[in-house]
N, C-alpha and C positions, 0 to 999 in steps of 0.2 A: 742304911742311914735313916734315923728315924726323924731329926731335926736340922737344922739349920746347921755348919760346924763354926761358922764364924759367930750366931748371936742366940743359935739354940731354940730358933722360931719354929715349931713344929711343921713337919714337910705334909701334914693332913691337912692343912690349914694355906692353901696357896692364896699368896699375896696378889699377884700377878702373873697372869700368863700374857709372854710376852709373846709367842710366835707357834704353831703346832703344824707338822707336817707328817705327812702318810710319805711311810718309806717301806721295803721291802720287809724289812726285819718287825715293822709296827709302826705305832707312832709316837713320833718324839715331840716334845714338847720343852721348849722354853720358857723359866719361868723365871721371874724377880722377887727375893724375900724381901723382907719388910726392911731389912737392914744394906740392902741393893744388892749384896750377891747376885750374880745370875746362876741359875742351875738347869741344867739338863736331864732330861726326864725320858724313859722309853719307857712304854706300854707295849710288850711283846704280842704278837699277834694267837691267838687260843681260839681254841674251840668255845662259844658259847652255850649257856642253856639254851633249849627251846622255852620261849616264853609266849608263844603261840601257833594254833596249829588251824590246819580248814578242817571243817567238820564234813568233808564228804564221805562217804559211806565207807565203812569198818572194813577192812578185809579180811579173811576167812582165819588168816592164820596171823596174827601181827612179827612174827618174830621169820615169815617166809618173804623177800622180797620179792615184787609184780605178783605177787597173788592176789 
């Protein structure tokens, strides 16, 4: 669903979050469009990039793990 189906308010565009909880499966999120619908939102749980790392010293081989 890419928008609203009752007023067609675009779902990239959140009006309201009305409530977000961590659950086993991810997290869900409660939201209220502009038109008061409530809707129900999961974010499944994934794998993230790394977007930082420590700069301690290289290991010999990168692709050997404990080397």
């Amino acid at each position: 669903m890419d928008e609203c189906p009752r007023c067609g308010w675009p779902d990239s565009d959140i009006y309201e979050v009305l409530s977000r909880h961590l659950t086993s499966e991810g997290v869900v999120t409660y939201t209220r469009c502009a038109c008061g619908e409530v809707q129900v939102r999961v974010q499944p749980f994934t794998p993230g990039r790394v977007v930082a790392a420590s700069c301690g010293e290289p290991r010999a081989d990168p692709a050997a793990p404990g080397s």
